[in-house]
N, CA, C and O atoms as a GROMACS GRO file, in nm:
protein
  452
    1UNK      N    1   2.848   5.690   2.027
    1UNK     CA    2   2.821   5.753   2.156
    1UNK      C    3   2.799   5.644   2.260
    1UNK      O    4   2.712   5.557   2.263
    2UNK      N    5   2.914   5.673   2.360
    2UNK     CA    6   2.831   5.545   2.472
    2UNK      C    7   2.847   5.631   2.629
    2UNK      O    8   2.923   5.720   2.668
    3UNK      N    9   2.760   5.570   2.678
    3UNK     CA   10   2.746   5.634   2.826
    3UNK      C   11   2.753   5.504   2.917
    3UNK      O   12   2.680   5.409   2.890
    4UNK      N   13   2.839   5.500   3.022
    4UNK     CA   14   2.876   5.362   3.096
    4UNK      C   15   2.882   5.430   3.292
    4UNK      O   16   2.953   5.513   3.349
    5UNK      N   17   2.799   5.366   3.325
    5UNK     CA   18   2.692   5.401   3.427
    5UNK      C   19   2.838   5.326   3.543
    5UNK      O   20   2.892   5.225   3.497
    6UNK      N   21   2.875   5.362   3.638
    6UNK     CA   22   2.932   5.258   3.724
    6UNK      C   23   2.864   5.303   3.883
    6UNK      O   24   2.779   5.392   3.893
    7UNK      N   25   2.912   5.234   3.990
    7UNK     CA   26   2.866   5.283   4.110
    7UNK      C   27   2.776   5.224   4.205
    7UNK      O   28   2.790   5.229   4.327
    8UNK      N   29   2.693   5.176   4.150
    8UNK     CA   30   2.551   5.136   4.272
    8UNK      C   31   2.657   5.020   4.351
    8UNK      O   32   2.771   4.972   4.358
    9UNK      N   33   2.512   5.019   4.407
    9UNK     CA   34   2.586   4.926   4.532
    9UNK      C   35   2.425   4.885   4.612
    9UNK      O   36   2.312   4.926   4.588
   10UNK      N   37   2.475   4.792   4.710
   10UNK     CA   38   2.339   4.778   4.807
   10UNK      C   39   2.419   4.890   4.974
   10UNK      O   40   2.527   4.899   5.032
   11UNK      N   41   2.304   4.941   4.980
   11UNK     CA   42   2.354   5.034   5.096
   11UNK      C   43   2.240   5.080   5.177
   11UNK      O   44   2.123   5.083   5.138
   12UNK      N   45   2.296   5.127   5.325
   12UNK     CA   46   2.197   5.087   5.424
   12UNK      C   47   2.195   5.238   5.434
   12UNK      O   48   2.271   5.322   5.387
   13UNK      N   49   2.042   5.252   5.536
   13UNK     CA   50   1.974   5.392   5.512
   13UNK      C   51   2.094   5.493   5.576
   13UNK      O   52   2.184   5.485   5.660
   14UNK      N   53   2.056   5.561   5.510
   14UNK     CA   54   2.161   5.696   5.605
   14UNK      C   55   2.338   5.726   5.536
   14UNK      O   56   2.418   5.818   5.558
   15UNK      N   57   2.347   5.601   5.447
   15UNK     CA   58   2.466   5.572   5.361
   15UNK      C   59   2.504   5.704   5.246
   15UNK      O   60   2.436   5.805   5.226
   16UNK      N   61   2.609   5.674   5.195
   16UNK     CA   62   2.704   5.749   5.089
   16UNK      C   63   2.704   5.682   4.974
   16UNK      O   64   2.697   5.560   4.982
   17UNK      N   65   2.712   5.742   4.851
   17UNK     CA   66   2.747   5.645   4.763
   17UNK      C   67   2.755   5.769   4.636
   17UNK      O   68   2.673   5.860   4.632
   18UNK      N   69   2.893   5.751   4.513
   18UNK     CA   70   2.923   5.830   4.409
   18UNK      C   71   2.862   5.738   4.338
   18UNK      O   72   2.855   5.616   4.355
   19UNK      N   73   2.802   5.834   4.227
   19UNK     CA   74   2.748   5.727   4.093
   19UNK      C   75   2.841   5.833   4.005
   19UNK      O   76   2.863   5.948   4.044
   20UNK      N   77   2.897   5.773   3.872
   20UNK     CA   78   3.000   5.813   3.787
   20UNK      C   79   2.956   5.732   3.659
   20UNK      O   80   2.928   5.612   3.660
   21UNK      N   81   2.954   5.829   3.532
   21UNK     CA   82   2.875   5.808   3.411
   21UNK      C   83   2.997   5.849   3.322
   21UNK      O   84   3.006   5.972   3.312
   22UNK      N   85   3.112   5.764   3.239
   22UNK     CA   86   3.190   5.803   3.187
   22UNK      C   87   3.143   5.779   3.070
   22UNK      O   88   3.071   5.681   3.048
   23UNK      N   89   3.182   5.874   2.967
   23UNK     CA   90   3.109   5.899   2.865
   23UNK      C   91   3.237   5.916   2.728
   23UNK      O   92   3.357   5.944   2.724
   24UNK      N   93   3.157   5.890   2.652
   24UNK     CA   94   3.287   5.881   2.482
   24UNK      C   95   3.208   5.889   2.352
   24UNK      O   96   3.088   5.867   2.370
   25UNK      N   97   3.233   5.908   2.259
   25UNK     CA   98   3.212   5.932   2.136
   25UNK      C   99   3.115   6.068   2.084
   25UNK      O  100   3.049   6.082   1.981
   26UNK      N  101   3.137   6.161   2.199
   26UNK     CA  102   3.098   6.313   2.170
   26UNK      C  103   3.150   6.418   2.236
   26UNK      O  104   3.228   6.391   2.328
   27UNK      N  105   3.124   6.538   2.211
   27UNK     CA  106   3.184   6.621   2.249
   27UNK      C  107   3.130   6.668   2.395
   27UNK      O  108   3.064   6.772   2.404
   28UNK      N  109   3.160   6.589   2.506
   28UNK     CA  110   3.106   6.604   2.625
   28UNK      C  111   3.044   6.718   2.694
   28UNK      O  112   2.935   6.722   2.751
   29UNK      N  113   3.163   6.841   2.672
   29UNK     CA  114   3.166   6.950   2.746
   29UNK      C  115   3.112   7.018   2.736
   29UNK      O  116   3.109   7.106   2.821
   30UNK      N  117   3.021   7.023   2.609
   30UNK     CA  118   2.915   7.094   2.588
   30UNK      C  119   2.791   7.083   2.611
   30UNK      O  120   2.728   7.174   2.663
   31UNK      N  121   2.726   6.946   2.569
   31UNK     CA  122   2.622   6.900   2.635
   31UNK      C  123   2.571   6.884   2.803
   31UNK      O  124   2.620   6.823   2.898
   32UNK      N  125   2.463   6.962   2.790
   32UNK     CA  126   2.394   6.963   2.926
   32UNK      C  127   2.343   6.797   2.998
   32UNK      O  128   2.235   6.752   2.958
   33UNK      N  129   2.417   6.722   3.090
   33UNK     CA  130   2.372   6.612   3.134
   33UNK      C  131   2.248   6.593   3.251
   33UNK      O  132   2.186   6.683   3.309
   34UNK      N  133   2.237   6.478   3.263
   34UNK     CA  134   2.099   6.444   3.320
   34UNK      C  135   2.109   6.316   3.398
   34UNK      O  136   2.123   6.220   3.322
   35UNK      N  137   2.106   6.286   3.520
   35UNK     CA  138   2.069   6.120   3.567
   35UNK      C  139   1.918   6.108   3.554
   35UNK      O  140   1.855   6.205   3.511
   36UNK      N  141   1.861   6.003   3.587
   36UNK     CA  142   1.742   5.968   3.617
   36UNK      C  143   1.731   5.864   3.684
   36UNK      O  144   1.839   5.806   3.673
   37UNK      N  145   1.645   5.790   3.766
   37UNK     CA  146   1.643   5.679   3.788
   37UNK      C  147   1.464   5.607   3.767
   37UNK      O  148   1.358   5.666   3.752
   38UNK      N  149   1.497   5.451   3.774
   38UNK     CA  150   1.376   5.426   3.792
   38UNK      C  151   1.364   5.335   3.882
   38UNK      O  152   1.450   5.248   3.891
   39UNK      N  153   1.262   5.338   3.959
   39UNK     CA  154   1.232   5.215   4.043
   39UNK      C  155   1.165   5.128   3.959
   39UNK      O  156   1.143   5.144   3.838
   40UNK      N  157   1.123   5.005   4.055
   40UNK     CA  158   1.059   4.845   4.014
   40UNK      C  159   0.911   4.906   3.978
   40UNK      O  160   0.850   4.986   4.048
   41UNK      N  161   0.883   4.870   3.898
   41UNK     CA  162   0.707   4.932   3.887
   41UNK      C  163   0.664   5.046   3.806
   41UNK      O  164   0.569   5.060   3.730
   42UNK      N  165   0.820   5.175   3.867
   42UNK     CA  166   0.764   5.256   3.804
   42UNK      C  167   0.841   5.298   3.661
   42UNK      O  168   0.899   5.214   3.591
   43UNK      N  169   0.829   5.492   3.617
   43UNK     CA  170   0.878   5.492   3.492
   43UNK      C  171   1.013   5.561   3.563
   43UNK      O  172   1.045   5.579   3.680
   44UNK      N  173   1.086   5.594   3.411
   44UNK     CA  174   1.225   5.682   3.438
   44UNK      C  175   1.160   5.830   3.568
   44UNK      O  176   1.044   5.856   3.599
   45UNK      N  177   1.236   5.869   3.595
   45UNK     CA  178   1.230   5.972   3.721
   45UNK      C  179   1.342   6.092   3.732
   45UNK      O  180   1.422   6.093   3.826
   46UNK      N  181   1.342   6.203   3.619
   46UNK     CA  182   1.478   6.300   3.652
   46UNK      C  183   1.504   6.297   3.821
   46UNK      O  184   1.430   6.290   3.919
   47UNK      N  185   1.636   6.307   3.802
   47UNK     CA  186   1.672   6.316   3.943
   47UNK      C  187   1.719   6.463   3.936
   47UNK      O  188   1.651   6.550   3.992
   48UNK      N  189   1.869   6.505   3.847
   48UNK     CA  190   1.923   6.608   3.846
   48UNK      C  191   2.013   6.606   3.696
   48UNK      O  192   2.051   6.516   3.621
   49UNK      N  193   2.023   6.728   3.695
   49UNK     CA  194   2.081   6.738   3.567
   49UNK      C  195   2.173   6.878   3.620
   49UNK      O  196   2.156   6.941   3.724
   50UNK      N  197   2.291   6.906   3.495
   50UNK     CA  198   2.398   7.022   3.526
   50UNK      C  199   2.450   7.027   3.372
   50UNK      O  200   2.474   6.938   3.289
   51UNK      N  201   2.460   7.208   3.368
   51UNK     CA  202   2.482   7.250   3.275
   51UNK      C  203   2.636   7.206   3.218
   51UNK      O  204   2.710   7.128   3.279
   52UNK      N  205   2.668   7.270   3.093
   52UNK     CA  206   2.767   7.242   3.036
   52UNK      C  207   2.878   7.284   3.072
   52UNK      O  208   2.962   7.279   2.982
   53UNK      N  209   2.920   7.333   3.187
   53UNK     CA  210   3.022   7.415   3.233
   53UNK      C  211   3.048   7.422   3.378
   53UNK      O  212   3.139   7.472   3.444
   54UNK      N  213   2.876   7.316   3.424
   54UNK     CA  214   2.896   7.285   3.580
   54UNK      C  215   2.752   7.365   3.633
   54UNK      O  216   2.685   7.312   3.722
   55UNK      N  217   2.716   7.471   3.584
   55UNK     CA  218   2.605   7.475   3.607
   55UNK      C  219   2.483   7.560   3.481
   55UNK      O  220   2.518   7.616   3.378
   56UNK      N  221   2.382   7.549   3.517
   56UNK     CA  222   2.328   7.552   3.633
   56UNK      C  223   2.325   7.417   3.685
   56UNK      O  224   2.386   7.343   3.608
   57UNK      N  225   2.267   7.342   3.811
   57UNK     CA  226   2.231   7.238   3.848
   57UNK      C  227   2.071   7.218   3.880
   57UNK      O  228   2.000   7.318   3.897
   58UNK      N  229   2.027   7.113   3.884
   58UNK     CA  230   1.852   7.113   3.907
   58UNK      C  231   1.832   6.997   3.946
   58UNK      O  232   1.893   6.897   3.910
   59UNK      N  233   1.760   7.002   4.009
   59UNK     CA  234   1.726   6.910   4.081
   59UNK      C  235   1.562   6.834   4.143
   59UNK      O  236   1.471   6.914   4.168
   60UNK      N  237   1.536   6.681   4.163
   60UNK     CA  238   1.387   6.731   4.174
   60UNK      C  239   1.396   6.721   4.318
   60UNK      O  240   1.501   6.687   4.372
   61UNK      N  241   1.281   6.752   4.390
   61UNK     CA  242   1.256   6.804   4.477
   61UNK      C  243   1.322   6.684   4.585
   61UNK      O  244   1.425   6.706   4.649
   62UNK      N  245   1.269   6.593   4.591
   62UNK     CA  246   1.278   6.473   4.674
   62UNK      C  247   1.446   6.448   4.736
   62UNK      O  248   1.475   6.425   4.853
   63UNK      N  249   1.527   6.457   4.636
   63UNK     CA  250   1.698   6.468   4.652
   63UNK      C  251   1.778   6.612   4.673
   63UNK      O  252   1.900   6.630   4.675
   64UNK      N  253   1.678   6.702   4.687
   64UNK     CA  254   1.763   6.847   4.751
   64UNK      C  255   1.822   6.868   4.866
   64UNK      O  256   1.750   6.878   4.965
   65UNK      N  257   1.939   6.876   4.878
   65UNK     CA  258   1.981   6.872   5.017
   65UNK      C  259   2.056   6.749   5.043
   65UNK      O  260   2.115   6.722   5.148
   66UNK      N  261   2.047   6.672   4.930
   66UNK     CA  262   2.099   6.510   4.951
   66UNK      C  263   2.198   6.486   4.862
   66UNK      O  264   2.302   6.431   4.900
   67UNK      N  265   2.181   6.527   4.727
   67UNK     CA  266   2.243   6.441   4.596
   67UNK      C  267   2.320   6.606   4.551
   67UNK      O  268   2.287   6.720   4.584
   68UNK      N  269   2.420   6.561   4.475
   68UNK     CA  270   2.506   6.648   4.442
   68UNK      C  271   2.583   6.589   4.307
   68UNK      O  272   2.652   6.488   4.291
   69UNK      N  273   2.533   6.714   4.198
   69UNK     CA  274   2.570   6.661   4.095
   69UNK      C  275   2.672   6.731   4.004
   69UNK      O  276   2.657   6.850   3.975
   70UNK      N  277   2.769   6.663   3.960
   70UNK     CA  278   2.886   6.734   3.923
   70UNK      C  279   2.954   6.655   3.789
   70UNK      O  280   2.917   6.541   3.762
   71UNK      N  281   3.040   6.714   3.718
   71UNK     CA  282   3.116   6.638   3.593
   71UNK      C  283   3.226   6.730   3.607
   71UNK      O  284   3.250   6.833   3.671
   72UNK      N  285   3.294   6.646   3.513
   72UNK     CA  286   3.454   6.665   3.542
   72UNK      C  287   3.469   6.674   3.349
   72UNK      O  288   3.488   6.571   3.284
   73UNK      N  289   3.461   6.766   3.304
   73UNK     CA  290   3.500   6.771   3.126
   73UNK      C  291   3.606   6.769   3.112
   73UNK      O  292   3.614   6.806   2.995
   74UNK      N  293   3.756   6.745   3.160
   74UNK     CA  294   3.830   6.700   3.143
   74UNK      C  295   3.855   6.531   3.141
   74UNK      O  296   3.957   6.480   3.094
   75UNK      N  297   3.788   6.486   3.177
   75UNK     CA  298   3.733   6.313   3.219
   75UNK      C  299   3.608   6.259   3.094
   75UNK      O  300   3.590   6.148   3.044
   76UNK      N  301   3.548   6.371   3.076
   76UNK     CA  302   3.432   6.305   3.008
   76UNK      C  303   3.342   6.258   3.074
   76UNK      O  304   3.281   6.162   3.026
   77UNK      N  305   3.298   6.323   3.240
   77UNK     CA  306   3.226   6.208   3.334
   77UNK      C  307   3.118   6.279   3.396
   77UNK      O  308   3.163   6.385   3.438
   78UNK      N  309   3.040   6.272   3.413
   78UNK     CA  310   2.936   6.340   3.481
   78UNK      C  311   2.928   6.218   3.656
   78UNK      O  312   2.923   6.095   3.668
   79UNK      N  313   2.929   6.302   3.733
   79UNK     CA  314   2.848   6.183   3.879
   79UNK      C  315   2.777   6.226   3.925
   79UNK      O  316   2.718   6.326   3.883
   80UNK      N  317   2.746   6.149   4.064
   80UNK     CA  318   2.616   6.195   4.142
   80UNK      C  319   2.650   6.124   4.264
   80UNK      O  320   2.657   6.002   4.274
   81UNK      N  321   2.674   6.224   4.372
   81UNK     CA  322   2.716   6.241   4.511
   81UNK      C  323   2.591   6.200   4.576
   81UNK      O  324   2.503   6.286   4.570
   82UNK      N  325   2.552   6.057   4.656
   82UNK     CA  326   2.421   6.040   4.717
   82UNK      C  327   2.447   6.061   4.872
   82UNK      O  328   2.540   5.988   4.906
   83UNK      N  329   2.410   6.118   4.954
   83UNK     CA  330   2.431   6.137   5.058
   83UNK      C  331   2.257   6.135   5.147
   83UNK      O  332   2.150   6.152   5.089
   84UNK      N  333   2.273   6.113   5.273
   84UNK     CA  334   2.151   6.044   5.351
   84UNK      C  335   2.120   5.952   5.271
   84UNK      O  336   2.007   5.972   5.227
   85UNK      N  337   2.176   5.844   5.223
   85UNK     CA  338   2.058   5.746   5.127
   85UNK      C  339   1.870   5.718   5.203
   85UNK      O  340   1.822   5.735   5.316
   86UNK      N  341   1.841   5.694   5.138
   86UNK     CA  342   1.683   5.706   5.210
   86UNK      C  343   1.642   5.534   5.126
   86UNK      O  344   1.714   5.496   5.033
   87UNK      N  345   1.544   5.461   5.164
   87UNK     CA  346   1.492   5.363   5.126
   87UNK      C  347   1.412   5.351   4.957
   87UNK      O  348   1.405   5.257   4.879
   88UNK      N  349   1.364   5.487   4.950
   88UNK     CA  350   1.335   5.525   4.792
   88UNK      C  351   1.395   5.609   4.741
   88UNK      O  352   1.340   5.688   4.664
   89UNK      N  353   1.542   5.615   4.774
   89UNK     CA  354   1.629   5.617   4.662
   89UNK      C  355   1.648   5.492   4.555
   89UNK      O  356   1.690   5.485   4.440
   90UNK      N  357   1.605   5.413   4.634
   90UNK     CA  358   1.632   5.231   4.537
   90UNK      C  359   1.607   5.226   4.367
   90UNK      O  360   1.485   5.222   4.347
   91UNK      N  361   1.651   5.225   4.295
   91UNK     CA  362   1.637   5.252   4.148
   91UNK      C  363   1.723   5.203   4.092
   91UNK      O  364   1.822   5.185   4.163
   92UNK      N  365   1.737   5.153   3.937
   92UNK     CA  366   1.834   5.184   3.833
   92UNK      C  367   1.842   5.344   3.798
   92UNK      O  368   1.762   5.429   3.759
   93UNK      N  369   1.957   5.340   3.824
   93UNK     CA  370   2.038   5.511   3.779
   93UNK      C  371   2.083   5.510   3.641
   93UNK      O  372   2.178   5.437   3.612
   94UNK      N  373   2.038   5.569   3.567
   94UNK     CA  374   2.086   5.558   3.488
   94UNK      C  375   2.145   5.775   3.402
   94UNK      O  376   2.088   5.880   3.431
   95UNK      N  377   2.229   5.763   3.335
   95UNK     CA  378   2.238   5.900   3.282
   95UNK      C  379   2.230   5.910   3.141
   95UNK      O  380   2.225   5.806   3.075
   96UNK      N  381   2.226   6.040   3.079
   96UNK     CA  382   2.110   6.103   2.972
   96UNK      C  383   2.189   6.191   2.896
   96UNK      O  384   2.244   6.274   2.968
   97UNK      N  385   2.209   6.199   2.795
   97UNK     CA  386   2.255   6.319   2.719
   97UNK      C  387   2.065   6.322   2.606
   97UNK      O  388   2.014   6.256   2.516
   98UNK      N  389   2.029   6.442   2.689
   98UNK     CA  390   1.887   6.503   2.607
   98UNK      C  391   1.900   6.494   2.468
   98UNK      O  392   1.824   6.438   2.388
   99UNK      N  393   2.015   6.561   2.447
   99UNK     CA  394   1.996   6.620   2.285
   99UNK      C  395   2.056   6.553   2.188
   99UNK      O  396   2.047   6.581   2.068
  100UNK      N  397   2.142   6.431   2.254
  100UNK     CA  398   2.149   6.283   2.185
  100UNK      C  399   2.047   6.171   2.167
  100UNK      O  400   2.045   6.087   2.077
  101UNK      N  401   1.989   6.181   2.237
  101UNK     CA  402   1.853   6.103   2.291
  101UNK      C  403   1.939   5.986   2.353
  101UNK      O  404   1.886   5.880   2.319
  102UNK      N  405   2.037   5.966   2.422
  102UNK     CA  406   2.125   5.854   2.466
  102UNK      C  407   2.122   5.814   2.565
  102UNK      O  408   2.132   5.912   2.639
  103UNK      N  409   2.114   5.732   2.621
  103UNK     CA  410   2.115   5.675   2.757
  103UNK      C  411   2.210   5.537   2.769
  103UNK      O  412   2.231   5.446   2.689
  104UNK      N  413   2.259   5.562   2.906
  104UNK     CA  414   2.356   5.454   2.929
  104UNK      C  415   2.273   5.328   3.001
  104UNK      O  416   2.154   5.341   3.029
  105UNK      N  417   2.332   5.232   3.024
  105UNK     CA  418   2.298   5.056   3.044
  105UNK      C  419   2.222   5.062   3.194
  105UNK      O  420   2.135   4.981   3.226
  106UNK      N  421   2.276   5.185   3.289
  106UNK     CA  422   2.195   5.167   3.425
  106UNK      C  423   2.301   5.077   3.528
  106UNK      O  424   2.372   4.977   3.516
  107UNK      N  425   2.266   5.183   3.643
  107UNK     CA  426   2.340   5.116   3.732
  107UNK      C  427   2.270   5.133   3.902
  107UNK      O  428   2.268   5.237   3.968
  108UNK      N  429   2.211   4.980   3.948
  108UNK     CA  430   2.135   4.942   4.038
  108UNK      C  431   2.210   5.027   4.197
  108UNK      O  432   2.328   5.016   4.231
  109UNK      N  433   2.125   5.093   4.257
  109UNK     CA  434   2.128   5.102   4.390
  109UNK      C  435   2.005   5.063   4.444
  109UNK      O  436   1.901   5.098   4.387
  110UNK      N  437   2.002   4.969   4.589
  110UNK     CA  438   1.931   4.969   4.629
  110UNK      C  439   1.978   4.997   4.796
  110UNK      O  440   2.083   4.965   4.853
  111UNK      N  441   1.851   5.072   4.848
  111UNK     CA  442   1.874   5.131   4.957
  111UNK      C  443   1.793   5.010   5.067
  111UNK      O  444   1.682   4.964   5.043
  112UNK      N  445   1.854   4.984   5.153
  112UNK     CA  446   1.755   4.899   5.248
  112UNK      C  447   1.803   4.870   5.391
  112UNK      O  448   1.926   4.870   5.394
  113UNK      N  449   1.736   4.840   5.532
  113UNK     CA  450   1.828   4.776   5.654
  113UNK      C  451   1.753   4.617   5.657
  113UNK      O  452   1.791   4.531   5.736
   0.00000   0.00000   0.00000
């Protein structure tokens, strides 16, 4: 099972940015996915997660209205649409298959002017 995180970037407030989690050695389309991130200091942080078929979607509170989360099961890919970037968005992103207990390597955004 591997999960391979691509995407971050350094980006200034108010910015765009896709995060894309391509994924292999399971049966993707079934499993319910998950990002999280963590900042410097602190612990992991669900961001959003989406069901096996696209939805449901969930989200925590802080990124509603902002982040948009979607997979493509023909791809094997789950992403995450960041829109308004905000200054504590800044984290390793990383994504989750729950019921693998799996997590991929993480991939740095930091938000800043």
């Amino acid at each position: 099972v591997q999960l391979v995180e691509s995407g971050g970037a350094f980006m200034q407030p108010g910015g765009s940015l896709r995060l894309s989690c391509a994924t292999s050695g399971f049966t993707f389309s079934i499993y319910y996915m998950s990002w999280y991130r963590q900042a410097r200091g602190n612990g992991r942080e669900l961001v959003a997660g989406i069901g096996s078929a696209g939805v449901p979607t969930n989200y925590v509170d802080s990124v509603k209205g902002r982040f948009t989360i979607s997979r493509d099961n023909a791809k094997n890919t789950v992403y995450l649409q960041m829109d308004s970037l905000k200054p504590e968005d800044t984290g390793v992103y990383y994504c989750f298959v729950r019921r693998l207990g799996v997590w991929g390597q993480g991939t740095l955004v930091t938000v800043s002017s």
